[in-house]
ChimeraX commands (.cxc) that place a marker at each C-alpha (Angstrom):
marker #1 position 79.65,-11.04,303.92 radius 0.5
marker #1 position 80.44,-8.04,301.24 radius 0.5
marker #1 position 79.14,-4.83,300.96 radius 0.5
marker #1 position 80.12,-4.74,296.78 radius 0.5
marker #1 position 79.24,-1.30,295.22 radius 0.5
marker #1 position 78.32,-1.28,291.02 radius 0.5
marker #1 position 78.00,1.73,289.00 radius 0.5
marker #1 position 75.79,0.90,286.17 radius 0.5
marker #1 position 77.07,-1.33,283.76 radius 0.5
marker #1 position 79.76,-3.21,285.96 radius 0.5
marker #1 position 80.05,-6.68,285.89 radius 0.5
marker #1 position 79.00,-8.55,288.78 radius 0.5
marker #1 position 79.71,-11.85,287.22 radius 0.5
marker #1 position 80.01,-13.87,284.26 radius 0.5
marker #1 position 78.86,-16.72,282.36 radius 0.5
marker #1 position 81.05,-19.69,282.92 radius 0.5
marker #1 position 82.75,-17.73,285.93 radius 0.5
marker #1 position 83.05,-20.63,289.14 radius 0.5
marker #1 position 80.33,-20.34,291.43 radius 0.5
marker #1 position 81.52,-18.80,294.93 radius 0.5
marker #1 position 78.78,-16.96,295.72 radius 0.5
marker #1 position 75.46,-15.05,295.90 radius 0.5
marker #1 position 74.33,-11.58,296.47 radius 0.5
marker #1 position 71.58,-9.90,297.33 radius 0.5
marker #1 position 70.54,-6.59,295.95 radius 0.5
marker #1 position 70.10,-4.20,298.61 radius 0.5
marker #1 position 69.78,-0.58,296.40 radius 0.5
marker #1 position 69.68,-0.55,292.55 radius 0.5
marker #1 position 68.84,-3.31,289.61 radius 0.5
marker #1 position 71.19,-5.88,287.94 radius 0.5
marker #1 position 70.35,-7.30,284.65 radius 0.5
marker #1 position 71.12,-10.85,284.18 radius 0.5
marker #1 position 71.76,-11.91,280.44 radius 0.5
marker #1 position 72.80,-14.78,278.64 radius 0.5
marker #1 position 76.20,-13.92,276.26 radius 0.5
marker #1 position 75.02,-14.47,272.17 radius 0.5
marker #1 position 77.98,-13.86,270.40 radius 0.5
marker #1 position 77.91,-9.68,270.17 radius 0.5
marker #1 position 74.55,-9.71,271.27 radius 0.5
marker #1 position 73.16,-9.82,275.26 radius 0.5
marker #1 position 70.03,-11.94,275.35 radius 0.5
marker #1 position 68.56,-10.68,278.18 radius 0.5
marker #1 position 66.92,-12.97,280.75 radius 0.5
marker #1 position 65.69,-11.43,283.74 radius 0.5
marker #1 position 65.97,-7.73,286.19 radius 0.5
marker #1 position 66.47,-8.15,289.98 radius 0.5
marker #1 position 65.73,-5.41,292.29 radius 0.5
marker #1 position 65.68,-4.58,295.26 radius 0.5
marker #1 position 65.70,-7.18,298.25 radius 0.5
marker #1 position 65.97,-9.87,295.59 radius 0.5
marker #1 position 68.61,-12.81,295.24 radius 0.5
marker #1 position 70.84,-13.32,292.23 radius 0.5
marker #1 position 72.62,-16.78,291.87 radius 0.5
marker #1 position 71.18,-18.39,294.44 radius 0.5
marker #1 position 69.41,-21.11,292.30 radius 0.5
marker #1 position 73.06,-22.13,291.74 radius 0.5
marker #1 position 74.47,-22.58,294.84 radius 0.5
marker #1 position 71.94,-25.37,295.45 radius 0.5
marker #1 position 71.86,-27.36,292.12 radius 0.5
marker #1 position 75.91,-28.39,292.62 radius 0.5
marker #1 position 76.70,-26.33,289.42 radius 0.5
marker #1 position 80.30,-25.77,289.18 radius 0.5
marker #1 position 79.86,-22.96,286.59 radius 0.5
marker #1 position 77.67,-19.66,285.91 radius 0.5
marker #1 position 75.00,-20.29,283.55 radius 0.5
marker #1 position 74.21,-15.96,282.55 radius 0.5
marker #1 position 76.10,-13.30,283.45 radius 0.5
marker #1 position 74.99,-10.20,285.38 radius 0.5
marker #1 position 75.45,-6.51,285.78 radius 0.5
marker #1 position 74.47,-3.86,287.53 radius 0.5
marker #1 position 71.89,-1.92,285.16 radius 0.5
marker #1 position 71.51,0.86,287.73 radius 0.5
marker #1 position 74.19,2.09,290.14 radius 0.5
marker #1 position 73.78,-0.45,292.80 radius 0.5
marker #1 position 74.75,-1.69,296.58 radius 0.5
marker #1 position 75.09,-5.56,296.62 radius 0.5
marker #1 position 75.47,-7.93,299.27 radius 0.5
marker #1 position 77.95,-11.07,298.97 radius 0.5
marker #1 position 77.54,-14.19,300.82 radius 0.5
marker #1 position 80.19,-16.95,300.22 radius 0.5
marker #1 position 78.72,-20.36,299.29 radius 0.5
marker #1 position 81.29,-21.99,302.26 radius 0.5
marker #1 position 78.62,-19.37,304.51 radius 0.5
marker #1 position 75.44,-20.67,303.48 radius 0.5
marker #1 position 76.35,-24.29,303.13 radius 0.5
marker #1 position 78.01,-23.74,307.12 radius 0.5
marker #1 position 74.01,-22.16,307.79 radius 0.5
marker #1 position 72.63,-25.08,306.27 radius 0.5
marker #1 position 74.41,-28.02,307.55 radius 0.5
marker #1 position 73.83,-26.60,311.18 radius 0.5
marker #1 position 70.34,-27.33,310.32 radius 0.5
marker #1 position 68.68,-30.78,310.02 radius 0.5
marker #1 position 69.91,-32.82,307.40 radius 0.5
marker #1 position 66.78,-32.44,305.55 radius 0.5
marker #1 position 66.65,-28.67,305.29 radius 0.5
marker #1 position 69.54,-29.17,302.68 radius 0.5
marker #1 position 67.72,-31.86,300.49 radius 0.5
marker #1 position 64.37,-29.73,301.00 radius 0.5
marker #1 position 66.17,-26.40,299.16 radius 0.5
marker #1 position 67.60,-28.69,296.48 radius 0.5
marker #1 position 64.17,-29.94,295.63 radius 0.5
marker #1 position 62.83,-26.72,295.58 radius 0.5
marker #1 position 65.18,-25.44,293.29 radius 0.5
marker #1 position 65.11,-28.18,290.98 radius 0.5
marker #1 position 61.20,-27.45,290.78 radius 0.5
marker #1 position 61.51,-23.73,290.17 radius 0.5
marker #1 position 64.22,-24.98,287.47 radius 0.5
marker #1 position 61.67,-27.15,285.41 radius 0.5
marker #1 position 58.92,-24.58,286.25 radius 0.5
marker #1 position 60.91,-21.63,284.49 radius 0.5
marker #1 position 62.15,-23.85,281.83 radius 0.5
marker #1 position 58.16,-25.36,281.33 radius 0.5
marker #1 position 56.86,-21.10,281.25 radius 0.5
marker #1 position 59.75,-20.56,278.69 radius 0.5
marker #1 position 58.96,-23.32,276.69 radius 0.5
marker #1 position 55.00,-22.70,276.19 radius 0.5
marker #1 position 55.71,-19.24,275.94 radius 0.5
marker #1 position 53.64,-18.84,279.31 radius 0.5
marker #1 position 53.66,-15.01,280.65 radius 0.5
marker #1 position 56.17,-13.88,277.64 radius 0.5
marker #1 position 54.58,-10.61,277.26 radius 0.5
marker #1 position 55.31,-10.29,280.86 radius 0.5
marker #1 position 58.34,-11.09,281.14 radius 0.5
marker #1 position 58.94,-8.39,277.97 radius 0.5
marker #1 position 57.13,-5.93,279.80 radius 0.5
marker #1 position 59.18,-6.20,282.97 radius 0.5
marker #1 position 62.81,-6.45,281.49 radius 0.5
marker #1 position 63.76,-3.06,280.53 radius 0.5
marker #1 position 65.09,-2.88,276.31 radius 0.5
marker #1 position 68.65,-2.70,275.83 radius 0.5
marker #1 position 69.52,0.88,273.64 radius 0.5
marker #1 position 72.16,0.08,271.17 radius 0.5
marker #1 position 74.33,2.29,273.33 radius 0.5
marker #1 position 73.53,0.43,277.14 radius 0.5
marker #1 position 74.68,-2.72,274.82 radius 0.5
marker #1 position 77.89,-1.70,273.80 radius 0.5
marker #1 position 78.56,-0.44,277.02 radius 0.5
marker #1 position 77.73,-3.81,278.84 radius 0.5
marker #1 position 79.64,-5.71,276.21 radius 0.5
marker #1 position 82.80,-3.31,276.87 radius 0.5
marker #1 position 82.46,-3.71,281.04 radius 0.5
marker #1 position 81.87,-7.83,279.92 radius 0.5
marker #1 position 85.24,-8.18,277.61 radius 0.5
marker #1 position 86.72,-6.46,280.17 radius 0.5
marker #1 position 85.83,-8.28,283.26 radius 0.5
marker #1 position 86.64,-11.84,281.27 radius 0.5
marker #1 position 90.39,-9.52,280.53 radius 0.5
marker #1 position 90.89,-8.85,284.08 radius 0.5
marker #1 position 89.38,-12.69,285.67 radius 0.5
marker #1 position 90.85,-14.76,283.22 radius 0.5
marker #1 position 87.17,-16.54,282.47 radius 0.5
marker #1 position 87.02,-17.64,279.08 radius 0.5
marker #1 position 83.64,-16.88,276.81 radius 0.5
marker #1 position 81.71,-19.89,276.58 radius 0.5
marker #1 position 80.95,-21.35,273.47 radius 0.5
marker #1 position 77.53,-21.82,272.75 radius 0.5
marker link #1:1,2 radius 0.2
marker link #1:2,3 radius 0.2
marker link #1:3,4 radius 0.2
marker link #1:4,5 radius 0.2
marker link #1:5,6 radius 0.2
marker link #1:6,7 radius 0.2
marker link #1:7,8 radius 0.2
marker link #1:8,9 radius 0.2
marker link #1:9,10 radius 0.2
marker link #1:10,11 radius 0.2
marker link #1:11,12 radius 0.2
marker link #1:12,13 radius 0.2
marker link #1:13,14 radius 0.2
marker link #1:14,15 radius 0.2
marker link #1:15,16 radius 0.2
marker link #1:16,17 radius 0.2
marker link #1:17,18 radius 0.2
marker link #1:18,19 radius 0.2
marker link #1:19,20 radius 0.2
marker link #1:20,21 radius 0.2
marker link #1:21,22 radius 0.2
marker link #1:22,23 radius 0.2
marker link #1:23,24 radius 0.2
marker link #1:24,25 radius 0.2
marker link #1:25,26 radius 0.2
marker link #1:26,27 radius 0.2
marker link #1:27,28 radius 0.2
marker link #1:28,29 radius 0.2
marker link #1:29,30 radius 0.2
marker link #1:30,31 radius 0.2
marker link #1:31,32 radius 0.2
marker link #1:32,33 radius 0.2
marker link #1:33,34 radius 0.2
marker link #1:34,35 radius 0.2
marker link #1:35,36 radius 0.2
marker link #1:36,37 radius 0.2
marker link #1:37,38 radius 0.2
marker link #1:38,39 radius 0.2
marker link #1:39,40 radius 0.2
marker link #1:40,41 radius 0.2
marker link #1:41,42 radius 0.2
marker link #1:42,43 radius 0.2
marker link #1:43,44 radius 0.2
marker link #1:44,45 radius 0.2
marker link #1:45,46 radius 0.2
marker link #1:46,47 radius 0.2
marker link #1:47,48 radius 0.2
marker link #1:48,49 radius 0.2
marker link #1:49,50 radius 0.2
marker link #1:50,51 radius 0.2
marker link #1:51,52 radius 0.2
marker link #1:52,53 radius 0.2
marker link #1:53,54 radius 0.2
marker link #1:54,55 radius 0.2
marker link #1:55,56 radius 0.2
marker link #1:56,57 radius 0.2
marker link #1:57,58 radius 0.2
marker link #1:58,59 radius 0.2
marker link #1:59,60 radius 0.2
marker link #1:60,61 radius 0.2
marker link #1:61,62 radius 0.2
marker link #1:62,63 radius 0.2
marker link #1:63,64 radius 0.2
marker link #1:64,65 radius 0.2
marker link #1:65,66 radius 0.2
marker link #1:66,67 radius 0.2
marker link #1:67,68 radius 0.2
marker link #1:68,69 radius 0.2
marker link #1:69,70 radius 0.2
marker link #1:70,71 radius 0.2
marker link #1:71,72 radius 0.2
marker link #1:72,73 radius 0.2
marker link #1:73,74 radius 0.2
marker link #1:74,75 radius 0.2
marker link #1:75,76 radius 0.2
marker link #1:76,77 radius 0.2
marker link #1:77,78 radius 0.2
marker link #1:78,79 radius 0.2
marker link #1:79,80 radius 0.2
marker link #1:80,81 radius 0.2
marker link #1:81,82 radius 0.2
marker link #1:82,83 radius 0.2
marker link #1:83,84 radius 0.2
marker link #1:84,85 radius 0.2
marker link #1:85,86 radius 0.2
marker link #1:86,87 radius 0.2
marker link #1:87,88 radius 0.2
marker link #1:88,89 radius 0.2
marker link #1:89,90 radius 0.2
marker link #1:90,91 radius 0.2
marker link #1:91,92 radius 0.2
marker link #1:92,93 radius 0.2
marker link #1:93,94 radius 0.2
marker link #1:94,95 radius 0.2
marker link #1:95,96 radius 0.2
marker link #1:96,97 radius 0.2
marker link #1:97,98 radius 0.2
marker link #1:98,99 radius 0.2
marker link #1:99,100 radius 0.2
marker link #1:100,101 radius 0.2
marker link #1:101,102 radius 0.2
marker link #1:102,103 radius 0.2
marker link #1:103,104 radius 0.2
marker link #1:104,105 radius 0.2
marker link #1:105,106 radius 0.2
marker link #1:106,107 radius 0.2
marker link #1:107,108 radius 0.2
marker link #1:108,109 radius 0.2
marker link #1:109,110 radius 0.2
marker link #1:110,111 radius 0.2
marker link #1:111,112 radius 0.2
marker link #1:112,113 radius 0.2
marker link #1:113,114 radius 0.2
marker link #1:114,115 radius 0.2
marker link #1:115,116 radius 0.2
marker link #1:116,117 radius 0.2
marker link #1:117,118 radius 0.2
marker link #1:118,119 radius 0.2
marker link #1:119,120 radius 0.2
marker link #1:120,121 radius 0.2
marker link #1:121,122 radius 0.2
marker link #1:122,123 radius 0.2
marker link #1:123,124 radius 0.2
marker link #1:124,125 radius 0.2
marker link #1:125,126 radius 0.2
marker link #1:126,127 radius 0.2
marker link #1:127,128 radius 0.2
marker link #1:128,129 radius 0.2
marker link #1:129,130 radius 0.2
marker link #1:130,131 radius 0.2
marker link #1:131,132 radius 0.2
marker link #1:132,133 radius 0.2
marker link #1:133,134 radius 0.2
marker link #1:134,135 radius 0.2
marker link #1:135,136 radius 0.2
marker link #1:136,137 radius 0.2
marker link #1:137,138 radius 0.2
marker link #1:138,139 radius 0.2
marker link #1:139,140 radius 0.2
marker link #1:140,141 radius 0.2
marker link #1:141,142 radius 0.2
marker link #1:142,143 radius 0.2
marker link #1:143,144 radius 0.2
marker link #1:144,145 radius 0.2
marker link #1:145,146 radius 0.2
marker link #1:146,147 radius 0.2
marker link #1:147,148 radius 0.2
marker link #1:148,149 radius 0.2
marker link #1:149,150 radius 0.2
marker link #1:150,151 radius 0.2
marker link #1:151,152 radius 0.2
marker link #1:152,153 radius 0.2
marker link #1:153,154 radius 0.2
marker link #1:154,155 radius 0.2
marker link #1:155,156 radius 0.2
view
């Protein structure tokens, strides 16, 4: 475990980036957005007490499917993958298969609610609107972070 520290707009990860890990927010707000060329489509805000990249970790993904970043200054936890999967195999054998079931449910339940359009105005509502400015700025902290890791920009 990690104690990671963000100032508003770093890069916690990136889209494409391997999958290692997941964090928990524990003071502040990430963002997490999907890359559209020059543009941040963005997805979803996590606060406080909430997970980000955990539905990963338990669908055998081998790659990041958004990227996120911090879109306050924030305090994030880090848990390794090798951790949790050591927590879960301690457990019964079913515990495991029980998590990736629920995961693939909330999966096709978000994609289903995206699809018919179900709580959009919500999900407006809640994600705070990019200024042109915050954009630029993420984008910047983004190239960067892809300069620095070596993860290429998916092409989509």
């Amino acid at each position: 475990m990690e104690i990671l520290k963000l100032k508003e707009g770093e890069v916690l990860f990136v889209e494409g980036e391997m999958i290692n890990e997941l964090f928990i927010i524990k003071q502040g707000e990430v963002g997490v957005f999907k890359e559209k060329g020059d543009r941040l489509d963005p997805f979803r805000n996590i606060n406080e007490g909430n997970l980000v990249g955990e539905v990963s970790i338990f669908t055998g993904e081998k790659h990041r499917g958004a990227t996120a970043l911090a879109t306050l200054d924030s305090e994030i936890i880090k848990i390794s993958k090798a951790a949790i999967l050591q927590v879960i195999n301690t457990r019964p054998s079913w515990l495991g298969e029980l998590m990736q079931d629920l995961t693939q449910d909330l999966i096709y339940s978000g994609k289903m609610m995206k699809d018919q359009s179900i709580f959009q105005d919500d999900m407006t509502r809640e994600f705070r609107i990019l200024t042109p400015d915050a954009e630029s700025l993420y984008l910047n902290s983004i190239d960067d972070y892809r300069r620095k890791s070596g993860v290429v920009r998916p092409t989509t």
